[in-house]
N, C-alpha and C positions, 0 to 999 in steps of 0.2 A: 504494500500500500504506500501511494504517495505522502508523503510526511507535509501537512500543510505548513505554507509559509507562514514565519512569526506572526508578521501585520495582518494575518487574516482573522485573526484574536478580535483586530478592530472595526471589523466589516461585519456588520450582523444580520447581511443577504448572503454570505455565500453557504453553497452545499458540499453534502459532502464529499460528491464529485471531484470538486472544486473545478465546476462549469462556469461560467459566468454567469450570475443571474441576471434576470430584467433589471433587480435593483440597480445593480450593479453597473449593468450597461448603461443605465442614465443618468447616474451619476457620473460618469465617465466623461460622457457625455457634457453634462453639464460644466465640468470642470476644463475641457475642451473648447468646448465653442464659445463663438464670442458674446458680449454683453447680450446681444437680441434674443441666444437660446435661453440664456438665463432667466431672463425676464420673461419670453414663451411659460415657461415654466410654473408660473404663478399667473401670468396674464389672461392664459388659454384657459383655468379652472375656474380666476375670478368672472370672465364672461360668461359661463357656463352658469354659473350660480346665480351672476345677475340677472341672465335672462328667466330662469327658473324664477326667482325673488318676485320678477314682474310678471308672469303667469299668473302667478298667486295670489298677490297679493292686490291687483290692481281691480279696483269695483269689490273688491273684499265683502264690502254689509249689504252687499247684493246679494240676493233678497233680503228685506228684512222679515225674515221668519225664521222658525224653529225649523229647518230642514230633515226629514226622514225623523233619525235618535235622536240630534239636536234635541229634541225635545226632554230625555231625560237625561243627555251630559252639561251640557248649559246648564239646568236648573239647577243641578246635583254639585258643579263647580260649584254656582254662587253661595250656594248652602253648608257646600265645605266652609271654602271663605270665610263663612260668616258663625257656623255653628262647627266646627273643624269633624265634621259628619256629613251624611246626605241626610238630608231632613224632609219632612212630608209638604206638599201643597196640597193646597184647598182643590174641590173638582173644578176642573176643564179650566186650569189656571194658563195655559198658554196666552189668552186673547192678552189678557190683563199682563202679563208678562213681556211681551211686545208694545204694551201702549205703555211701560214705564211702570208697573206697580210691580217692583220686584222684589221688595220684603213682606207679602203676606204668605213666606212658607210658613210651617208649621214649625216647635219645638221638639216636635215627635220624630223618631228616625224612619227612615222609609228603605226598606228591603229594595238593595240594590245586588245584582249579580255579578260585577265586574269590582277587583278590587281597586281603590282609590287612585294609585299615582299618575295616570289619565288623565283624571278630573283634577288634581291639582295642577299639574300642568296648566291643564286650559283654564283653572283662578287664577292662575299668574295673569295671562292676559284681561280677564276681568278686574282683576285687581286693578291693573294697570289704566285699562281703559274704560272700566266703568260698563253696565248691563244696559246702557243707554240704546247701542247700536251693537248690530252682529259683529261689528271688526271687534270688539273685547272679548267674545265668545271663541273668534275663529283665527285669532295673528298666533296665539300656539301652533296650528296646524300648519298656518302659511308658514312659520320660521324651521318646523319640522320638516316639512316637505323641503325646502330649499335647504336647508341642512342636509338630508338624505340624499341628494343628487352630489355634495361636495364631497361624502362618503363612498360612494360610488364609483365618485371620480379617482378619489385616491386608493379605492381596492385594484379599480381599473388599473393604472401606473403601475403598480407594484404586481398584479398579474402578468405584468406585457412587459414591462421598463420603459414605456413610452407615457409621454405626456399627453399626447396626440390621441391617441385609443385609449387613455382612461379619460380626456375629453370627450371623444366619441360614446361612452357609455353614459357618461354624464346628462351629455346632449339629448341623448335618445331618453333618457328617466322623465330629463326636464322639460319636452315636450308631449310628452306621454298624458293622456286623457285620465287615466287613473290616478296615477299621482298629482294632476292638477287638479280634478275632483276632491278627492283626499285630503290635499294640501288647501283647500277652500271649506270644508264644510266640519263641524267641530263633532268629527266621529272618532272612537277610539285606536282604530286602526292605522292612519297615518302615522302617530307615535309609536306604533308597535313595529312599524314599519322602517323608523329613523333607529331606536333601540337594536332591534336585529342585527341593522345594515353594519351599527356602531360594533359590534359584538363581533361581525365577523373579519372587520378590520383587525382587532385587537390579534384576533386568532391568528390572520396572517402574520402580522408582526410578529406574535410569539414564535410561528413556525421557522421564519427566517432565523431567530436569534436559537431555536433551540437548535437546528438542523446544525448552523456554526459550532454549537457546543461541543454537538457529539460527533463532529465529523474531526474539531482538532484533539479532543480525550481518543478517541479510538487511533487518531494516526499517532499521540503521543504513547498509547499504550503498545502498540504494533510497531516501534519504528528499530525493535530489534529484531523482525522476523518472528516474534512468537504471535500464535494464535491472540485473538482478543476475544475473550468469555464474555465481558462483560463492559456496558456504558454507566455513563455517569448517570447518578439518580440526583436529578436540577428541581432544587427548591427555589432558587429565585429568577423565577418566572414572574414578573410584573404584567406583562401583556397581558396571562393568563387568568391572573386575579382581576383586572379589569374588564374582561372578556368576561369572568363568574358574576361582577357586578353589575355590568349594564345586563345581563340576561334574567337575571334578579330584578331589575327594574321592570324588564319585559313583560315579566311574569305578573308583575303587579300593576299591568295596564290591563293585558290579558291575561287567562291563562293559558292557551295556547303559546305561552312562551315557555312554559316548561319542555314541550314538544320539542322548540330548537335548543336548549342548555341539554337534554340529551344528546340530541344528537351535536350536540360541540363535543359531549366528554367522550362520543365513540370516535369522530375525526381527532382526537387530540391523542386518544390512544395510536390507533390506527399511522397517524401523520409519525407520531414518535416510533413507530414501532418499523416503517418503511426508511425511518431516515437511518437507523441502526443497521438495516439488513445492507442498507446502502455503502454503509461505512464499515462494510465487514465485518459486526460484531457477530460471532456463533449465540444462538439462540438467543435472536432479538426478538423474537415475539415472546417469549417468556418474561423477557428480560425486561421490555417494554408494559407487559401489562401485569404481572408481578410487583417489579422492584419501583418502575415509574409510574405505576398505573395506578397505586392509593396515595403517591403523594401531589398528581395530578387531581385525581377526585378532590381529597383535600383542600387544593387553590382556588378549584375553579365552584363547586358545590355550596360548601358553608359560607361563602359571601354572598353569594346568590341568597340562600335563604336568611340570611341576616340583611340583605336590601329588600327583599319582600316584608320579613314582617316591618321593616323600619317605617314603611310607606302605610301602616294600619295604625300609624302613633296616634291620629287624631280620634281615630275611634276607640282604639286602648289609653285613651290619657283625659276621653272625657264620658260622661256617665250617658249620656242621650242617644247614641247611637242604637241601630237595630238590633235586638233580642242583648242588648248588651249586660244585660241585666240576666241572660239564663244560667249565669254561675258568678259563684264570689272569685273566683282568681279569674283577671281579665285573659289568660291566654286560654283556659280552658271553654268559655265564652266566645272566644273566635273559634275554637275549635268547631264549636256548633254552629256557628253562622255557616262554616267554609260547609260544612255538613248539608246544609239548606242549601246553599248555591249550587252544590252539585249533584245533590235530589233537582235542582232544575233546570241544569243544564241537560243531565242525562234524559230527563220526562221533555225535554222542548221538540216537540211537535204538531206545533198552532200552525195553520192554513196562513200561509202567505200568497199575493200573488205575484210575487217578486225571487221568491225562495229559488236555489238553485244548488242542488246536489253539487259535490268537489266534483263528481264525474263530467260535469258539461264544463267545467271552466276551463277546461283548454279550446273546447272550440266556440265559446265562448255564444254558450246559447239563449241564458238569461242574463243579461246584465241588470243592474239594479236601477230604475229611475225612481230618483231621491225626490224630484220637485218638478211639477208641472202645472201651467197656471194660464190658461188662457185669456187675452187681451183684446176687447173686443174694439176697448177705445183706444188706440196707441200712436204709433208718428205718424207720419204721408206715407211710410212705405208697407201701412196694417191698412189700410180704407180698401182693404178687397173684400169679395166674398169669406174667402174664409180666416181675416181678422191674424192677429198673431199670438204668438205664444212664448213662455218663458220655461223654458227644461235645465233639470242637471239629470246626465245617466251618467250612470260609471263603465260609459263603451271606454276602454282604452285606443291608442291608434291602429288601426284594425293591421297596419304594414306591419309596426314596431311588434305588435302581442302575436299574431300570424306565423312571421319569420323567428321570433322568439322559441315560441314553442315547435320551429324545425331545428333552431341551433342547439336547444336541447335533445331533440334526437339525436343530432348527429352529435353531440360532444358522446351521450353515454355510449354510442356505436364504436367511434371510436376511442372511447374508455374501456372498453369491453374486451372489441377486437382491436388492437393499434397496429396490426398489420406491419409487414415486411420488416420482423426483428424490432420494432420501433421500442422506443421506452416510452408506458404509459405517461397521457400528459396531467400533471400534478394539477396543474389549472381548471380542468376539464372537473376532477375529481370535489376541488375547492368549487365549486358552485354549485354541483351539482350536488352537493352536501345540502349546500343552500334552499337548492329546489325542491329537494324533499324534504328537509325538514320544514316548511311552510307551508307544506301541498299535501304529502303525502298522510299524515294524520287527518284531515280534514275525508279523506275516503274510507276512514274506518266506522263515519256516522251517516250511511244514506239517508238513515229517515229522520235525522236532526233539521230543523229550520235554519238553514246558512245560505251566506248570499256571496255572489261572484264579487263584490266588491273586497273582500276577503284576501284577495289576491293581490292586494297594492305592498303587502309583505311579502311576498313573492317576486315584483315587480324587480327590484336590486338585479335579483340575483338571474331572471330572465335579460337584462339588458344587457348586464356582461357575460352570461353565453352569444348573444347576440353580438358583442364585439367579438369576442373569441372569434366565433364563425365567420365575420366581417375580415377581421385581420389577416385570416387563413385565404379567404379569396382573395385580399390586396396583395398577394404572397409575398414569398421574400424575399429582402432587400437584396440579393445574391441572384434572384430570378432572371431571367431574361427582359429586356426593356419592355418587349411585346404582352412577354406575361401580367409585367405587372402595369401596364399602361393597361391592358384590357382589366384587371382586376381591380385597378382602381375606382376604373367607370363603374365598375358594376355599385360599388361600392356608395360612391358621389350619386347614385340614382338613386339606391336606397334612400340615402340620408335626405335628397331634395323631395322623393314622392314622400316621406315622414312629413317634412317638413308641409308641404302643399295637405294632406290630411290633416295636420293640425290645427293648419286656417280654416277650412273647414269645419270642420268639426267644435272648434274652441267657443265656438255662441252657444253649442247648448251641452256644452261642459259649463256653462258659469251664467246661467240664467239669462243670458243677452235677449232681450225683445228682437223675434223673429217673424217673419210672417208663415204660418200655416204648416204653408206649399213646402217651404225650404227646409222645416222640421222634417214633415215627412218623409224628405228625400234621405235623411240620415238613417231610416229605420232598414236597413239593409235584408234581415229576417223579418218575418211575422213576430217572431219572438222576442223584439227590442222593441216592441212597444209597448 
């Protein structure tokens, strides 16, 4: 085995190979070229994010209503806020809640299903901005959605080593109908969505610095010719415990964030356990989920569950909350609420007509329309027959989500089979982690009440298969001029017909007064309307 160079101690992208990483190359990179790449470097993710920022953000307390849940996460913020619990309203309190009377909740706690740190989130911006107008209810969402594109952008980079293709994944998030959706309407899912994306950053990070580890212990322990039994067993792992606390957060927006903190601590085995086989240690899979694999659970587990209950402090620390009262020690007290929550989550099977099994969401057959309001009096361009209208659905961009879920097939094909001697792509692996832990659970409850909007935590980690797959037809730098002049275009076509559907499409993602005729034309299925 190659005995890695000293300074490689200081690079905490390389493998154990000692191939070059992405990282590595653009760093390289960077330190290479002149002032202009530098600056590309930060230039290209801040435009990315700004255009994201103005998606979102822009006609924000348009509508002014309680849209779709709106109705019970706004409420249930403000009542954190105010009673640090979800507190009860009086019947058919919306009207009065929109015209300004928004302290006649009740003192009494009101059985909520989703644990709290969601809804404080989104009191931060009521706090901020007051229950006067929907921007105080929904700029959490907007600064989460545009935070989860800069996320994105920087998994991108560090998947590829380019700046350029983790813009490109950026790009595609930031134009994307669901996450402008998402990122516009004060539903819990968009945070759950920026937490995830945050978690699997961390994970990346950790895997560059652990792979470093055990790639220079095994070539220090091997550089006299004797076998290596055994890798290092790495307690300081920071990425990793950061990666156990945002999933912990996750968890306490949803529960479905337990779903992905599984499956981080099977990737985190699994990742450790390939980088040792790598590095020629004899029995690294024992080695790996044996020696490293409880002090891994350890890192990544019990911060987790000490940032969940951390975010139940307002209902353990004050006496009002729901059933708070069914035991004298306040943990035993949650214990039973968690109990009730999940007597009904497992019983949810109310008739919606919106509802949409995980099995239709890749071909994407029920989307969810949040708001729809017809205008009968509205500008010069409504004085037709059939008047106009005001919609949000959660279609994403039919190119972006389409092509999406082909670059997932092809990444697991070729994760699968990688053909001609090839070594599996680690990249390939890293998302597709992704895509099933936000997907794959969700098909274990056909007859649960869930909706395609669901999927905007899944979104991340479809965009960057879809760079992957994007990258691979722009081929490589070393291709012939004709290859990659033709792969390029293909490429610049995608991005401009993304880009031309989201003009389209972007009025009745964000409630824009339309005429009729032109809604219509959006409804592509019977089944999107």
């Amino acid at each position: 085995m190659v005995q890695p160079a000293p300074d490689a101690l200081a690079d905490d992208t390389a493998v154990p190979e000692r191939r070059v990483t992405p990282v590595e190359r653009v760093r390289e990179r960077m330190r290479t070229r002149p002032r202009i790449g530098r600056l590309w470097r930060w230039l290209g993710p801040a435009l990315v994010v700004l255009l994201a920022g103005v998606l979102r953000l822009w006609n924000l307390a348009h509508p002014h209503a309680l849209v779709f849940d709106e109705t019970y996460y706004a409420k249930d913020a403000w009542t954190l806020l105010h009673l640090g619990y979800e507190g009860s309203w009086p019947a058919d309190p919306d009207a009065a809640f929109l015209a300004g009377d928004v302290f006649s909740f009740l003192p009494e706690g009101s059985f909520v299903v989703h644990p709290p740190l969601g809804k404080w989130l989104i009191a931060l911006g009521l706090g901020a901005f007051g229950a006067d107008s929907a921007w105080g209810w929904r700029i959490a969402l907007a600064l989460a959605g545009t935070a989860t594109v800069l996320v994105v952008i920087l998994i991108g980079r560090r998947l590829t080593g380019s700046t350029l293709w983790g813009c490109v994944a950026g790009f595609l998030l930031a134009i994307d109908g669901l996450g402008i959706v998402l990122g516009r309407v004060a539903l819990l899912d968009g945070l759950l969505a920026l937490l995830v994306a945050l978690a699997f950053l961390f994970l990346l990070i950790d895997r560059d610095r652990m792979q470093t580890r055990i790639a220079w212990t095994a070539g220090a322990r091997g550089a006299g010719g004797m076998p290596v039994s055994m890798g290092p067993v790495m307690w300081a792992r920071p990425w990793l415990v950061a990666a156990g606390a945002t999933l912990g957060a996750a968890a306490a927006v949803k529960w479905s964030g337990v779903y992905v903190l599984a499956a981080a601590g099977i990737y985190v085995v699994v990742s450790d356990a390939l980088a040792r086989r790598h590095a020629g240690i004899d029995g690294w899979a024992s080695d790996a989920a044996v020696r490293q694999g409880p002090v891994s659970f350890l890192l990544l587990v019990p911060v987790a569950a000490a940032t969940y209950l951390a975010s139940w402090s307002g209902w353990l620390l004050t006496g009002g909350g729901w059933d708070r009262s069914s035991a004298e020690n306040p943990l035993v007290a949650l214990w039973n609420y968690h109990e009730a929550i999940y007597r009904f989550h497992v019983g949810l099977t109310v008739e919606h007509s919106y509802a949409s099994p995980a099995w239709q969401w890749p071909l994407l057959l029920r989307p969810t329309s949040m708001f729809w309001e017809k205008v009968e009096q509205g500008t010069d361009g409504c004085d037709m027959s059939g008047g106009c209208v005001q919609a949000i659905s959660s279609v994403p961009n039919p190119l972006i989500w389409y092509a999406g879920m082909a670059a997932i097939v092809f990444l697991a094909i070729r994760l699968a089979w990688p053909g001609g001697g090839r070594v599996r792509d680690w990249r390939a692996g890293f998302v597709l982690t992704g895509v099933a832990a936000t997907y794959v659970p969700w098909l274990l409850y056909p007859e649960r009440t869930i909706f395609q909007f669901y999927t905007v935590v899944m979104m991340p980690f479809v965009v960057l298969a879809l760079m992957l797959a994007l990258q691979r037809i722009a081929g490589r730098p070393d291709a012939a001029p004709e290859r990659r002049a033709g792969g390029q275009g293909v490429v610049a076509v995608v991005l401009a017909v993304a880009v031309l559907l989201t003009v389209f499409w972007y009025p009745v993602w964000t409630a824009t007064e339309v005429p009729y005729d032109f809604w219509r034309l959006h409804n592509w299925m019977i089944s999107w309307i």
